[in-house]
MARKE-507298 format. One record per atom (N, C-alpha, C, O, CB): y, z, x. Coordinates in steps of 0.05 Angstrom, whole numbers, padded with zeros to 5 digits, always signed. Last residue first. Glycine has a CB too. Example, Ala and Ser with C-alpha at 12.3 -4.5 7.8 and 13.67 -1.06 7.14 Angstrom:
<sites>
-00045+00142+00257
-00021+00143+00273
+00001+00157+00258
+00023+00161+00268
-00012+00114+00282
-00114+00156+00264
-00090+00156+00246
-00066+00156+00264
-00066+00169+00285
-00089+00181+00226
</sites>
This chain:
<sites>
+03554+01527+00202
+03539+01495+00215
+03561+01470+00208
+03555+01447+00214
+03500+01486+00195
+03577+01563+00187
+03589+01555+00211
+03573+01526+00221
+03578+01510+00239
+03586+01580+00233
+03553+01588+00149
+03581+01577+00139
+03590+01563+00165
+03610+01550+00163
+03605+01601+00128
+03502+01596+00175
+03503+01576+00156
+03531+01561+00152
+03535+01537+00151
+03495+01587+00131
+03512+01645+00199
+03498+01621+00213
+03508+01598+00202
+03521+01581+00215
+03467+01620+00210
+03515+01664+00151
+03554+01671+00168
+03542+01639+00193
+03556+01621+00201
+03562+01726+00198
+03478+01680+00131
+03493+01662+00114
+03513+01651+00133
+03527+01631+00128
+03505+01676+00089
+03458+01699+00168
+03444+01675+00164
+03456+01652+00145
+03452+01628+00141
+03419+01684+00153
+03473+01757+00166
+03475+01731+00193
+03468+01712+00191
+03468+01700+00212
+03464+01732+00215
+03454+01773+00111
+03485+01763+00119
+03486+01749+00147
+03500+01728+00149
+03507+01791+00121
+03402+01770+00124
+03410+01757+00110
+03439+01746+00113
+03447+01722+00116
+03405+01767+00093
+03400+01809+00166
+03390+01787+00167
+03399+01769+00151
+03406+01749+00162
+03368+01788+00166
+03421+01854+00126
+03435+01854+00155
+03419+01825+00169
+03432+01819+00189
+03427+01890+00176
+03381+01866+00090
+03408+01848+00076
+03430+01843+00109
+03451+01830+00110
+03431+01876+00042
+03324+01841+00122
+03337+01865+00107
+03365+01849+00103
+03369+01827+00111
+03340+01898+00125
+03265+01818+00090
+03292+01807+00095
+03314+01824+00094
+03326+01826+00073
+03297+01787+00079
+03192+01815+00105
+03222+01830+00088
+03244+01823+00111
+03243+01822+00135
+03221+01873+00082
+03147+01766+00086
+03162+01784+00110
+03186+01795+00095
+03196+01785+00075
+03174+01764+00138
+03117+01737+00052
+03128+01764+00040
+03135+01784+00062
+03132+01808+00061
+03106+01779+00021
+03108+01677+00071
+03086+01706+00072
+03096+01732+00058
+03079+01748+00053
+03080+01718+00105
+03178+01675+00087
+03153+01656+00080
+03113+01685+00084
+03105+01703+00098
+03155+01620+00116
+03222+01685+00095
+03206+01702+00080
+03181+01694+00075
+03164+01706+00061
+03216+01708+00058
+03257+01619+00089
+03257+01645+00103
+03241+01665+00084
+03244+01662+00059
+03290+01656+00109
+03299+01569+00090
+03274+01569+00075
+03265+01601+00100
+03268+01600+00124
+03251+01531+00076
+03366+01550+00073
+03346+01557+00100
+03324+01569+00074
+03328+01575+00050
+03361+01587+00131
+03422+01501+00058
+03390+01519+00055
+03372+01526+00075
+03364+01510+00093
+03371+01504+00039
+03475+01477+00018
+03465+01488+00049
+03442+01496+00048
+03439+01500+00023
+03480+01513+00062
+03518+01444-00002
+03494+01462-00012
+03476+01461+00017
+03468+01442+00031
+03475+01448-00044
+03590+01436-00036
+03562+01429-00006
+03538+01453-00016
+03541+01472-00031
+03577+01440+00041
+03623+01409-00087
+03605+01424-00089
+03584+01425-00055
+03563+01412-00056
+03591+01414-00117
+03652+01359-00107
+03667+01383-00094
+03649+01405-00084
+03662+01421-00071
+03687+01396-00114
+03620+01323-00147
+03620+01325-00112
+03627+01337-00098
+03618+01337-00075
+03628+01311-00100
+03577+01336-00192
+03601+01357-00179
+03594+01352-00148
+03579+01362-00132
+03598+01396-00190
+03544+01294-00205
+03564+01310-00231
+03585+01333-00212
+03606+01343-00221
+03536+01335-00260
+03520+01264-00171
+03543+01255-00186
+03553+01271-00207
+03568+01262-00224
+03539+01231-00197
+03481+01328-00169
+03488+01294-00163
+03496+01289-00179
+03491+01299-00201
+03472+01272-00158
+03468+01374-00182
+03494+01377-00174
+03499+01343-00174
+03521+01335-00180
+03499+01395-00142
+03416+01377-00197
+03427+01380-00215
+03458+01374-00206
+03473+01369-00225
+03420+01403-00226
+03395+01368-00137
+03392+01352-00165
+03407+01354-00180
+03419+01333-00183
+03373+01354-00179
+03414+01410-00112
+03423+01387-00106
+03416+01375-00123
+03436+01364-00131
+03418+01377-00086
+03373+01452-00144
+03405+01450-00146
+03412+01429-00142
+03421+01417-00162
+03421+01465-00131
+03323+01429-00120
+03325+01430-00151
+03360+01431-00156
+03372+01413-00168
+03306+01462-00166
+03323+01429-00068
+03320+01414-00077
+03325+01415-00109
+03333+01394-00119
+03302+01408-00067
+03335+01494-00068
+03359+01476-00061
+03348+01455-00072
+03359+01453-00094
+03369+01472-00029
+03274+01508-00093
+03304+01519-00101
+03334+01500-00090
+03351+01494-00107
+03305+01554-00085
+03249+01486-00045
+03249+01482-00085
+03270+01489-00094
+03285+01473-00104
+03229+01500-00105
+03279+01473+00020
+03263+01497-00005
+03270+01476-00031
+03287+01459-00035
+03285+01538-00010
+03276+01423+00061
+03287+01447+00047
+03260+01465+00028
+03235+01466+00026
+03314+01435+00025
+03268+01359+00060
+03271+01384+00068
+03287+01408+00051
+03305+01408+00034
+03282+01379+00092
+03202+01344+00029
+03235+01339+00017
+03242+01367+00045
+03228+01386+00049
+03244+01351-00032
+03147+01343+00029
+03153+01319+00030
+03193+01321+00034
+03207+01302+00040
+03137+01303+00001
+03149+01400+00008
+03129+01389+00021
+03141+01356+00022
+03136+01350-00001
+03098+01396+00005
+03189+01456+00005
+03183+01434-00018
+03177+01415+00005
+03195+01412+00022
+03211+01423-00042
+03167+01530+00010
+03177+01495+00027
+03170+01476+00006
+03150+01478-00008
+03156+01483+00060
+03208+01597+00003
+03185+01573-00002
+03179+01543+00015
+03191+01540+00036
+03192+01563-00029
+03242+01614-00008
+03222+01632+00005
+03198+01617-00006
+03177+01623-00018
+03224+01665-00003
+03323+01606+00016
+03284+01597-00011
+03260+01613+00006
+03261+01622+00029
+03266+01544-00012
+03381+01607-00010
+03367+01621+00010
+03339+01624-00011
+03334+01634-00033
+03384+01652+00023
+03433+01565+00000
+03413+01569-00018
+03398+01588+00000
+03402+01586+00024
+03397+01544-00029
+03502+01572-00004
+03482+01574+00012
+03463+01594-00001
+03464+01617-00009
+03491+01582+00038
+03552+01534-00027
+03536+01543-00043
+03511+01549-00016
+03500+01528-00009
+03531+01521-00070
+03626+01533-00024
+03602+01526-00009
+03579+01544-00019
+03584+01568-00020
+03607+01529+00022
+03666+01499-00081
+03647+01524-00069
+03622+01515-00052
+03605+01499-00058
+03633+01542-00095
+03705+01471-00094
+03702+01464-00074
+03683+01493-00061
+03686+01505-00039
+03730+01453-00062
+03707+01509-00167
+03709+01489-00144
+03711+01486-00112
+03721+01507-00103
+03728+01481-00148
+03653+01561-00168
+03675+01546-00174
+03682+01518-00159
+03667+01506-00143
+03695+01564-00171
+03593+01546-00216
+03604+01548-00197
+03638+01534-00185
+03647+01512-00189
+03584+01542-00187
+03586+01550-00279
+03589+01576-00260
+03602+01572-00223
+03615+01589-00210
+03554+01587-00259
+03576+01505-00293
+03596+01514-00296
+03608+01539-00276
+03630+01543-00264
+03594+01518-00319
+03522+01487-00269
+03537+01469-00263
+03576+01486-00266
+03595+01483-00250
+03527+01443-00287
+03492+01532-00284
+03501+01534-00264
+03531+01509-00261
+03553+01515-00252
+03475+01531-00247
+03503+01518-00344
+03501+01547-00331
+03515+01539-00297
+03538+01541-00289
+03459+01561-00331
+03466+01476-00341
+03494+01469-00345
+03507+01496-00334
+03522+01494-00315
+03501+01460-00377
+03417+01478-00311
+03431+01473-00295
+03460+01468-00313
+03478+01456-00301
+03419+01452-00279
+03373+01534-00307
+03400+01525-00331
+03418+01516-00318
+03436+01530-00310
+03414+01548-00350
+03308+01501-00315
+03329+01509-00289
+03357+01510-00312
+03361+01494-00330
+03332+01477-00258
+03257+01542-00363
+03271+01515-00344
+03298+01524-00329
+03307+01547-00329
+03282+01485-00366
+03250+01561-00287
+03249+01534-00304
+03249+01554-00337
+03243+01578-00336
+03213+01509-00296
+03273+01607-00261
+03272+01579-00243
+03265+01550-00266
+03273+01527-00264
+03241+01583-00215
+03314+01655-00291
+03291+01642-00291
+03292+01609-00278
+03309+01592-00283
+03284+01642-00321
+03360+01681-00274
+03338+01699-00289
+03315+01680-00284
+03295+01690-00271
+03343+01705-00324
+03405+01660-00223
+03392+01656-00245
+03361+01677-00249
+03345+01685-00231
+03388+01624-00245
+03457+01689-00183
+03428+01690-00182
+03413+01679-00211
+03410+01699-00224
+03421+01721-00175
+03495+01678-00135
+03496+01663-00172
+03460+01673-00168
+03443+01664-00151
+03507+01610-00180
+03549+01719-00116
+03520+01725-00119
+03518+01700-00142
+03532+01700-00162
+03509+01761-00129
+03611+01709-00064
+03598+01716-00090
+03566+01702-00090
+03558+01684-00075
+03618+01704-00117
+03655+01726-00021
+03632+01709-00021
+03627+01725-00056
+03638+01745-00066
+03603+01713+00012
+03704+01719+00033
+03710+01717-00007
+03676+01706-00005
+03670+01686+00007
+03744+01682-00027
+03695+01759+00085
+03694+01736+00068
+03693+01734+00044
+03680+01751+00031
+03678+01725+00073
+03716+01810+00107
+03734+01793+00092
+03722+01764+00087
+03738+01745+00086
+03761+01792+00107
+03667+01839+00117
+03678+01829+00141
+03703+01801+00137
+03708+01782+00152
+03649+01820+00158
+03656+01854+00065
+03665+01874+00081
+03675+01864+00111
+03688+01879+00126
+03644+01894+00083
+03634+01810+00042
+03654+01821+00036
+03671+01847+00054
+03694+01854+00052
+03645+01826+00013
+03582+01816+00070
+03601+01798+00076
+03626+01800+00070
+03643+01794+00088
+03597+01779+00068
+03574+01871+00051
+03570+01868+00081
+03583+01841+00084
+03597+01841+00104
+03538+01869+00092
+03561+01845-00009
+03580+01863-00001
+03584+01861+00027
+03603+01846+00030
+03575+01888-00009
+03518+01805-00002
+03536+01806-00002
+03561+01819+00006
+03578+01810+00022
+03532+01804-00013
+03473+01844+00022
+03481+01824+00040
+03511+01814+00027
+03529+01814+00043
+03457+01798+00043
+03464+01858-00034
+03475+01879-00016
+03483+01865+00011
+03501+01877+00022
+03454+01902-00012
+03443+01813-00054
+03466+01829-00070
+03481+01839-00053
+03505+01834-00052
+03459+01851-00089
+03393+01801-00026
+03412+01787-00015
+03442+01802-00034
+03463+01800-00022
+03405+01750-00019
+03363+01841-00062
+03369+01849-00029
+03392+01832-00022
+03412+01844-00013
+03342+01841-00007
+03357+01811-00106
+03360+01834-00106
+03378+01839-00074
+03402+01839-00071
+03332+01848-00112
+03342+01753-00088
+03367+01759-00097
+03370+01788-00100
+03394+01792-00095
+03371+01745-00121
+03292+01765-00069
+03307+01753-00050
+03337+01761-00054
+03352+01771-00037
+03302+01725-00050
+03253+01771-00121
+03263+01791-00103
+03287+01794-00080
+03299+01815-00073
+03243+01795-00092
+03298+01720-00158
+03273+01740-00160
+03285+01762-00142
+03307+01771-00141
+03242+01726-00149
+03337+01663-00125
+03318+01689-00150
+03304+01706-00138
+03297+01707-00115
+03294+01678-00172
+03402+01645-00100
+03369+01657-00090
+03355+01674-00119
+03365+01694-00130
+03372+01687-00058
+03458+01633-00060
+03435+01629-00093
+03412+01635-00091
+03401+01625-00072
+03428+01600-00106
+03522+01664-00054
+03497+01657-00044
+03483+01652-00065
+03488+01661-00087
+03485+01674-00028
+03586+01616-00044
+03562+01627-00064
+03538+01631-00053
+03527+01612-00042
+03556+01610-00087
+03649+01620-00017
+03621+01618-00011
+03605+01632-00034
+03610+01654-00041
+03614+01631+00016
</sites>
């Protein structure tokens, strides 16, 4: 399992990691520096095979479900890496705080849908 998230989200979700790791899930952090441009070869490589990728956005892309952030990955992932699922919850919306004990239930929500 990969979580993906920038900016502030990814700070906090770090520590949600570990706490997954601590309840023996193999999980790892892909956090990119910058949303554009997007470094989708970067990512394309970075992630490993048959990795479940759960996006976590603090946004809404208006016509598409999900967040900007998953809509932008799933782009870059088509027909170039089918081994690849991409999951997404859209959360924080207003600058509510997300402590990393929310986060990890959301991922563990996620690995189970």
């Amino acid at each position: 399992m990969v979580a993906f998230a920038v900016n502030s989200m990814a700070a906090e979700l770090r520590l949600s990691i570990d706490i997954l790791r601590e309840q023996g899930i193999k999980a790892g952090l892909l956090r990119p520096r910058l949303y554009l441009p997007f470094p989708a070869e970067d990512i394309i490589n970075a992630l490993p095979q048959d990795a479940q990728v759960m996006v976590l956005d603090r946004n809404y892309n208006f016509g598409h479900p999900g967040g900007i952030l998953a809509a932008e990955l799933k782009s870059v992932l088509f027909s170039r890496r089918n081994d690849i699922t991409v999951k997404n919850r859209v959360m924080g919306i207003g600058g509510i705080d997300l402590p990393r004990r929310f986060m990890a239930a959301e991922i563990r929500a996620m690995m189970d849908e």
